[in-house]
N, C-alpha and C positions, 0 to 999 in steps of 0.2 A: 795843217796845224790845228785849224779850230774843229775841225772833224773828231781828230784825238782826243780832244779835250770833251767833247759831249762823252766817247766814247769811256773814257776815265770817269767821269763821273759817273755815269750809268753802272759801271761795275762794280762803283763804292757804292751807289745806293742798293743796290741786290746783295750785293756780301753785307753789308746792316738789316739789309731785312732778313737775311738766311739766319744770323747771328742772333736776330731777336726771337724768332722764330723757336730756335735751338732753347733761348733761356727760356722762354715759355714755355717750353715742352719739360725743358730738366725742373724748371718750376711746380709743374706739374705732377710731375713725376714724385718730385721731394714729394709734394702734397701728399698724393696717394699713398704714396709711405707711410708719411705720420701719422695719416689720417686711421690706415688701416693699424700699425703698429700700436696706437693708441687705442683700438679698437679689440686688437688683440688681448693689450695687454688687460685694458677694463675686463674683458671676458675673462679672463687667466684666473683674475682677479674673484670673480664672480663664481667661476667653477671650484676654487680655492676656499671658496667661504663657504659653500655650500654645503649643508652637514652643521652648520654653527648658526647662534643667531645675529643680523645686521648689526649697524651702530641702531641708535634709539628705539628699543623696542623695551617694553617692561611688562610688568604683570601684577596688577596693583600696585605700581608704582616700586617693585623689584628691577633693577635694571637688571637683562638677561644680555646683553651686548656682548657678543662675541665669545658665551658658550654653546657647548652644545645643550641637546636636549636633555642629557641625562645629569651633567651640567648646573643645567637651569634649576631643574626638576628638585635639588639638592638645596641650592641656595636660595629657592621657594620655601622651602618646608622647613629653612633657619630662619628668615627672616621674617616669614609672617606667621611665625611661632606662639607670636602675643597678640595678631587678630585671631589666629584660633580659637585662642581661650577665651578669647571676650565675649562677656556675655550678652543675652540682651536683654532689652534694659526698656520698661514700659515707663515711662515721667508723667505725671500729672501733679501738677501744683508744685509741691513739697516734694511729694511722695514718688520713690523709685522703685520699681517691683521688677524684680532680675530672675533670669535664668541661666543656667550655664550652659557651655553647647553639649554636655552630656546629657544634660535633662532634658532636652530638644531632637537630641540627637543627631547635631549638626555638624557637619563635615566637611572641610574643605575639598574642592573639586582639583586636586594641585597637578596631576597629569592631562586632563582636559584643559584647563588654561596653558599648562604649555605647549599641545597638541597643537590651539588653536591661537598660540601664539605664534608657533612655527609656521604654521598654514597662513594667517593673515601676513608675516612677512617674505615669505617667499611666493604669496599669489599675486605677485605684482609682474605685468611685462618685462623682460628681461633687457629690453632697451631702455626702459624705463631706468630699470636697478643700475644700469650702467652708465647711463644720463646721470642721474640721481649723485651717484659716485665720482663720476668725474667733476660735477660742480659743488661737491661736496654740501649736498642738502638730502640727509637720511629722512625716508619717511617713517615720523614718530609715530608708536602703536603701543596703546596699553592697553589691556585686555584686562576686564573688568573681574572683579571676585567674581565666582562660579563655589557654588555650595549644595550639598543634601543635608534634609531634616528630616524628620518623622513627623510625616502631620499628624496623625494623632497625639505624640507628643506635646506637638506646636500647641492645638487645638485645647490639650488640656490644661496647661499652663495660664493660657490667654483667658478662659473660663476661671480659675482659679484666682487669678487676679483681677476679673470682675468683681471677685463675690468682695474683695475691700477694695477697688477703684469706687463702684457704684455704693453712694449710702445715702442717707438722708440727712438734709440740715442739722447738725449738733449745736444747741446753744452753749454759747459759754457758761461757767458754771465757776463760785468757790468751793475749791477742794478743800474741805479741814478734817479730814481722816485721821490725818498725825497731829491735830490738834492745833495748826498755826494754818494760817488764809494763803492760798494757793490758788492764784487764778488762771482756770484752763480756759486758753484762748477758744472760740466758735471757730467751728469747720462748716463750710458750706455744703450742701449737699452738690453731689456730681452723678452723674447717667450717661453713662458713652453705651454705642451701639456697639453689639458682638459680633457683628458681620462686618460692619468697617473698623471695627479693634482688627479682627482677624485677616483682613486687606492690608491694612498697616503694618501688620506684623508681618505677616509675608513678604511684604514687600521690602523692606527694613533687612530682612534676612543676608537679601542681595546685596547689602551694602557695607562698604569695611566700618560704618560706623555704630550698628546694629541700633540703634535706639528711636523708637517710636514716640515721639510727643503726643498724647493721647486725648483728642478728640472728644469734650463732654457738654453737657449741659449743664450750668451751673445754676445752684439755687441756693440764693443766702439765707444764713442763720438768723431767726426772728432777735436774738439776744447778743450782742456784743459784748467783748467784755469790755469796752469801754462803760457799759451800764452799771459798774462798780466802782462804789467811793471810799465812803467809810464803812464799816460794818463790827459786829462786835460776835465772839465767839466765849459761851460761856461750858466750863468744861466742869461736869459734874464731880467727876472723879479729883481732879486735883483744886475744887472750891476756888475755883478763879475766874474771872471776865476779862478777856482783852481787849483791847479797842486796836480797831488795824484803819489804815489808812492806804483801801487795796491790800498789796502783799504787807506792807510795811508796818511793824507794830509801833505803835503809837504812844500806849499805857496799859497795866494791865493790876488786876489790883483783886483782893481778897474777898469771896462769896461766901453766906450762907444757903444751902440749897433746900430742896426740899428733902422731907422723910419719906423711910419705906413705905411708909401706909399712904401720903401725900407727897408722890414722887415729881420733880419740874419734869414736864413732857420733850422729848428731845425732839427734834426737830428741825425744819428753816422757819423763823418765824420772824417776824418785823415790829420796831416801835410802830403805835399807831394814836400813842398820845402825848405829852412831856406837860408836869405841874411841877409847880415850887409853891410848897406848905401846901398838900394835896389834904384832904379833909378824907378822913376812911369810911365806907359804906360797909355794913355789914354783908355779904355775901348769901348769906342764910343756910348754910354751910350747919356740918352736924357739929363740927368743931369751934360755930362760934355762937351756937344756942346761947350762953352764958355772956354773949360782950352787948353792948346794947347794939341798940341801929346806928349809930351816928357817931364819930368822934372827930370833933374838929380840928386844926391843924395845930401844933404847937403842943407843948412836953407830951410825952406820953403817947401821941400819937402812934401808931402801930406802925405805919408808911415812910414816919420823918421827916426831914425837908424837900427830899426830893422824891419824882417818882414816875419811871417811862413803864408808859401802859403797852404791853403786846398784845398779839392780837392771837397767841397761844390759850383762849380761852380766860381769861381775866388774869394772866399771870403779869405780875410786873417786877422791875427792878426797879427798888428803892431804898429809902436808909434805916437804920434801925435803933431803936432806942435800946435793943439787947444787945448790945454788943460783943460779950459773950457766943452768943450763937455764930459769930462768922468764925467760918471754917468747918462745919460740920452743917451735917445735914438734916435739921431738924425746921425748919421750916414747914409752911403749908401748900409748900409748890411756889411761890415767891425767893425769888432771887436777892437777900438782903445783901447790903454795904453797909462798910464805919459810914457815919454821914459827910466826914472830908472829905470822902475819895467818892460818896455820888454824887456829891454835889461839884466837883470838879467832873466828873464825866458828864454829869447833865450839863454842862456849857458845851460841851466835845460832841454830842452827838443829836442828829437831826433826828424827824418823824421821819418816817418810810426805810429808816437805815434797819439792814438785814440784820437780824440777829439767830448764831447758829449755835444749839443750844445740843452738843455731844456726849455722851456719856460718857468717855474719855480716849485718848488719845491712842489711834489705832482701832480704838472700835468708838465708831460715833454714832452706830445705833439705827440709821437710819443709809438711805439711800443719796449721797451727796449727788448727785448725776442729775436726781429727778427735779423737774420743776418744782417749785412748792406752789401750793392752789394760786396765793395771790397773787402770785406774779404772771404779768399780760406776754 
């Protein structure tokens, strides 16, 4: 009996071991199945797509996913339509200096980038591609602008837009050309180098964003216009002085000018003196042979109550006991007023204030651009 009994036992533990045996094998076996079936299928898959492009692949940021080349090639040349046309674009400061991609004669490279967009995604190991797919992590590729220019074109442009990038300090200045104060701000002078303009530009070409920030040496303008306050503009032509405050007119009021034969000099010129009850010197003048040397301040005085000395050669604006004479031009080169209205502008206006002295409005006779002597 106990003999049996080992004997029973011993051929359950061999039939569990054959049994397990067996599942480990049919185990196995599934395995190798799935393993290859899944393998199959990834390739199937991979042979299936080939001729098209992966998931994540673009061409300046065009997604090409899952066309073909001819495909791509198409909805390249829609959608980067408007980097085409963009031009490029030189910035310094302010100032933007453009060209188009005609004038450069630049051209997108749209069958090279998808050439080599195709080749960058399909030169990957094909265990890879199908590792990659089965845990669904595509290798992203975008394939940078590619372009042709004309360098000479290039070259000529970039020189072209030297010749205004590069200038020399500009002080600011009052424009009264039209007759009213117009302050042009100072430009500093700027010097960029033509050999690294023409690096920068190059370089820039490659990029969808085409524009060069340009590179200079800057040198400020000796004259701000903050260096203007008040100043006075006296217009021959329509017999009037304004007083400005910067741009802003302040007051403006009725001249006597000078005559043909004794014309007021047009010019920039400056007070360089202010009296109240000013005492007249005779000049020695042909025209004042007959006045004596002296006449002191009060009736009759030639000058009035007031009187700003310029530095236009002894000319001045003051008041006049002929009152009459304002609005024509019969003076001796002195700028007369009623005496109300100099004597309210002599409170308004300081020594050193500019005075710009036009022949009238639109043509002022003179050079407004140019420094005048006295000014440092």
């Amino acid at each position: 009996m106990r003999s049996v009994g080992i004997a029973s036992r011993s051929a359950g533990w061999l039939g569990e071991k054959k049994l397990s045996r067996i599942l480990l094998l049919l185990g196995g076996a599934i395995l190798v199945v799935a393993v290859v079936g899944i393998f199959l299928f990834l390739l199937i898959q991979d042979m299936v797509a080939f001729g098209t492009f992966p998931r994540s692949i673009s061409i300046v940021g065009v997604d090409v996913s899952g066309l073909s080349k001819t495909e791509a090639l198409e909805k390249c040349r829609t959608d980067l339509a408007e980097l085409a046309n963009r031009p490029l674009s030189l910035k310094v400061d302010e100032d933007n200096y453009q060209a188009s991609p005609q004038e450069i004669g630049l051209k997108l490279e749209y069958q090279t980038m998808v050439d080599e967009a195709y080749r960058e995604a399909w030169n990957v190991n094909v265990f890879e591609r199908m590792a990659r797919r089965f845990i669904n992590r595509p290798k992203t590729i975008n394939v940078s602008l590619m372009a042709v220019t004309d360098d000479a074109k290039v070259n000529d442009f970039v020189n072209r837009a030297l010749g205004s990038i590069n200038r020399t300090p500009q002080d600011a200045y009052v424009d009264v050309t039209n007759g009213t104060a117009v302050i042009v701000p100072a430009k500093d002078g700027r010097q960029a180098d033509q050999n690294q303009l023409l690096a920068d530009t190059k370089e820039a070409l490659g990029t969808p964003e085409r524009t060069v920030n340009v590179q200079a040496t800057m040198t400020p303008a000796a004259v701000n216009d903050s260096a203007f306050g008040r100043l006075l503009i006296i217009n021959l032509s329509a017999h009037t002085i304004s007083l400005y405050e910067r741009d802003k007119l302040l007051a403006q009021y009725p001249v006597a000018c000078g005559s043909p034969k004794f014309p007021t000099p047009i010019g920039q010129w400056k007070v360089i003196l202010k009296e109240r009850n000013p005492a007249w010197r005779n000049p020695g003048s042909a025209w004042a042979k007959s006045m004596p040397p002296y006449i002191p301040p009060g009736p009759g005085n030639p000058l009035g109550t007031r009187a700003l000395t310029t530095n236009a050669g002894g000319i001045l604006i003051h008041g006049t006991p002929s009152p009459w004479s304002v609005g024509r031009s019969v003076s001796h080169g002195c700028v007369r007023m009623y005496m109300k209205d100099v004597e309210q502008l002599f409170e308004m206006v300081e020594v050193n204030a500019p005075v710009y002295i036009i022949r009238a409005a639109g043509d002022p006779g003179f050079d407004v651009t140019k420094k005048p002597f006295w000014q440092k």
